[in-house]
N, C-alpha and C positions, 0 to 999 in steps of 0.2 A: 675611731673618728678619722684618724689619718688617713686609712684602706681610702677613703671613699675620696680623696684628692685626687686632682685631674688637673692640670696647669693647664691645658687647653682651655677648664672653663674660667678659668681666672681671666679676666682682662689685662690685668697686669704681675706681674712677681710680686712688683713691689708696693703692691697694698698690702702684704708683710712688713715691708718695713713700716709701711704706717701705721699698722696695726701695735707694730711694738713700740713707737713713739707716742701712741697712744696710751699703751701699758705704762710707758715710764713717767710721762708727764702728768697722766689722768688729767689729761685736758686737750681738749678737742683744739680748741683754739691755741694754747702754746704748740701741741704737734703742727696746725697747722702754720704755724710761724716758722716755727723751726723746719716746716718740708718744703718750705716757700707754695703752700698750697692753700688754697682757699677752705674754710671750713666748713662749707657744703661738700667741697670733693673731698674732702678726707669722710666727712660722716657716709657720703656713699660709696665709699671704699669700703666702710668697715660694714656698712649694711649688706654689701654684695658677700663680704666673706661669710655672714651671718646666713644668709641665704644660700649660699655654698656650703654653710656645714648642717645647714638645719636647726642652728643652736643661737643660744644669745653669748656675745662675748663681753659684752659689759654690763652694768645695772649704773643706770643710769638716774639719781636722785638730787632734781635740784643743782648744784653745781659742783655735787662731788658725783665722780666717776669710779668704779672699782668693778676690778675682774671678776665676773663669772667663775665656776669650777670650771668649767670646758675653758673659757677663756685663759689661765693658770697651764691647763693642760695644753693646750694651744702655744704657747711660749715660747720655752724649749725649740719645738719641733720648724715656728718661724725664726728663733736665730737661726736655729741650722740652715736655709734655706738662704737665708741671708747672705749669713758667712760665706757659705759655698758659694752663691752668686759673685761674691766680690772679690773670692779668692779667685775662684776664674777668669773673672775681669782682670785683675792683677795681672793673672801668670798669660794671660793674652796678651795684653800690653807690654809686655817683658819680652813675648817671643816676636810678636811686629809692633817693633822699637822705630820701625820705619813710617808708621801713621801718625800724624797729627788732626784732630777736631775743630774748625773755629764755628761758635756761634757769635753772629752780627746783627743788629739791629737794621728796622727797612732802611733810616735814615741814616746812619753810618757808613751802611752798605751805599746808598745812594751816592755818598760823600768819596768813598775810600774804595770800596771792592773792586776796582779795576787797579789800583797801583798797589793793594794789599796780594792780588795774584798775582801782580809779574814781580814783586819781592818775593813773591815763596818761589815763584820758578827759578829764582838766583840760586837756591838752594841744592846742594847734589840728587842726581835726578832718583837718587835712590830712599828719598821719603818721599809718602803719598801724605796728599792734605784732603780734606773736606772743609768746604763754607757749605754753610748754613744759617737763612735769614730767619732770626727768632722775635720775640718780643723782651723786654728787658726782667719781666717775671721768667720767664724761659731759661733768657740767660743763666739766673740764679739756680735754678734749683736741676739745668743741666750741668754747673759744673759743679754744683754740692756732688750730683751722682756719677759724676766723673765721667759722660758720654759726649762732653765735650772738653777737650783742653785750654781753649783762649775764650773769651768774651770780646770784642771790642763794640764801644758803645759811648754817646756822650751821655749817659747819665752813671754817676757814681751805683754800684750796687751795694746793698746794707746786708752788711755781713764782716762780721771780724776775720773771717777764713781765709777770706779773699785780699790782693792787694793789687792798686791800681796804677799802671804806670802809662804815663802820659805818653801816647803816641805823636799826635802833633797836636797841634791849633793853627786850625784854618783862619784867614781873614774871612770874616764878614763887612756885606755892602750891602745897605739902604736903594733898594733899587725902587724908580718913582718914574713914572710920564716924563717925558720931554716937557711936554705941554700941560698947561693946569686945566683942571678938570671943569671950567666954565661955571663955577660958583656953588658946583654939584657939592653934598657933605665930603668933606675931607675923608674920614672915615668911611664912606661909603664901600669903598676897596683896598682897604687894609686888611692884608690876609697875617696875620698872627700864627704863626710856626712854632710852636711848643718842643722846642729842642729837648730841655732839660730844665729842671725846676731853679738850678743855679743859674741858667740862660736864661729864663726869662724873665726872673727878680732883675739882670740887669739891664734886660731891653726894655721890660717896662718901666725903670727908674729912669733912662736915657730919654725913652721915646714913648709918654705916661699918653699918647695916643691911639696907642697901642692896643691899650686897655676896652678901648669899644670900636675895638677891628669890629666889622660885620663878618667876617670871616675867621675862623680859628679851626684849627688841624695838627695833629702829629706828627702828618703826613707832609714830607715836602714833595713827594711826587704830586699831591693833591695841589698844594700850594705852584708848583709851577704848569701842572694841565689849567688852572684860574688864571694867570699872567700870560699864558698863549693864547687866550680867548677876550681879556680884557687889559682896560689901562689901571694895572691895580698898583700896589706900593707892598713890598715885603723884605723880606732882611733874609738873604743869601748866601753863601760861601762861597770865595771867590774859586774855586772849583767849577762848581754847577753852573755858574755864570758863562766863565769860559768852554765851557762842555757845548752849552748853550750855544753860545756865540759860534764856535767851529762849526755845529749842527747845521749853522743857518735860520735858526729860531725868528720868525720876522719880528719877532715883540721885544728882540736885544737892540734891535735897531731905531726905535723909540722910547728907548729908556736912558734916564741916566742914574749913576750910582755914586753911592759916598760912601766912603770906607767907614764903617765903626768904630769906635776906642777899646772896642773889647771883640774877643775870637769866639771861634768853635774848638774846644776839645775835646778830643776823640781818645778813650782811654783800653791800652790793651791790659784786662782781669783775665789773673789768674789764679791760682790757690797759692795759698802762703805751705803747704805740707803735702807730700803727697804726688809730688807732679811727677809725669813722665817723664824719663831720663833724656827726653831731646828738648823740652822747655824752654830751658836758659838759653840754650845755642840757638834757637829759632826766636827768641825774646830780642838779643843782642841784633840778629838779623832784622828786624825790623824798625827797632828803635830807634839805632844808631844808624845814621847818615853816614 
């Protein structure tokens, strides 16, 4: 059965590994919790290997799952694949000790990625970095696989692997019209920015107006192309505000803003086991002021 492998046709290597956290969980859905993968792409993972070997790898009955004879045979031959993959990865990582990974969310990045590059260029010019903007499922399940080394992002990630340490907290500001809106609904231009699920239990307990924005997004690019075309009212970090303002923005110059009671936190994850032997020393260079 082996003979007949081609990693060219695989889409990926490591729908082996899914394949074996399939085998260990017998469960479609705990693998796919555990891969930070949705349960449709793990079941089309394993159907593609199925159709790559010509064989059935599992029997599948009701809610219990168990291997195949092929699938048993099959085992083995994907740890090894595994292993080797990751022993590679290891002894890569060992020999350029001088790369570092970050994956960033849009909004983080939006918030941070200009003063998060010119802190790594403090760094001796003898480590290369990579950013890259992810989504916060991204984040997880690139640094479960180790192709990225940091995460920074305002929402916590769920996982015991991982631990989060607080890069900063930005001010946030209520930015609203000069002028009132001529009797028009209040809410009619409330744009509602979905930071994070801890952020916005507390701006809709603050500002329960919130709640029937006509507008709502993840997106704060989305939310500030809406405030450069209209008189709307959103909750900003005083960052983007000032970005803003430098620009020239003409929609900063009929607005006004109130500070909030509560921030933005932006937090750099990383693995708690495991990490690349420059980590710590690039952790300390950012955090610390």
């Amino acid at each position: 059965m082996l003979q007949r492998l081609n990693l060219r046709h695989i889409v990926d290597v490591r729908f082996f590994s899914t394949f074996l956290e399939v085998a260990y969980t017998r469960h479609f859905g705990k693998a796919a919790e555990n891969l930070y993968l949705t349960p449709a792409a793990v079941s089309a993972r394993i159907k593609q290997l199925e159709e790559h070997f010509n064989t059935t790898l599992f029997f599948r009955v009701r809610n219990s799952i168990q291997l195949t004879p092929a699938g048993e045979k099959l085992v083995p031959y994907a740890k090894s694949l595994v292993d080797g993959l990751n022993n590679a990865r290891n002894a890569l990582n060992e020999q350029a000790a001088a790369f570092l990974a970050f994956g960033i969310t849009p909004n983080a990045a939006a918030c941070l990625e200009h003063s998060l590059m010119l802190k790594l260029s403090q760094h001796d010019q003898s480590m290369s970095f990579r950013v890259d903007t992810l989504s916060s499922e991204q984040l997880s399940r690139h640094l479960h696989e180790r192709t990225i080394d940091f995460a920074v992002t305002s929402e916590t990630l769920k996982s015991g692997d991982v631990e989060h340490i607080e890069l900063c907290t930005l001010k946030l500001y209520l930015v609203e019209p000069a002028e009132e809106n001529d009797g028009e609904n209040e809410n009619m231009h409330n744009v509602h920015i979905e930071w994070s699920q801890k952020l916005c239990d507390r701006i809709l307990g603050a500002m329960p107006e919130f709640k029937h924005a006509r507008f709502k997004t993840n997106s704060v690019e989305q939310a500030i192309d809406f405030l450069r075309e209209r008189d709307g009212r959103a909750i900003l970090p005083d960052i983007l505000i000032k970005r803003l303002e430098k620009q020239g923005d003409r929609h900063t110059e009929k607005f006004n803003k109130k500070e909030c009671s509560f921030g933005l936190t932006l937090y750099l994850v990383r693995l708690k086991e495991g990490r690349h032997p420059c980590v710590d020393e690039i952790t300390n260079l950012l955090v610390c002021d």
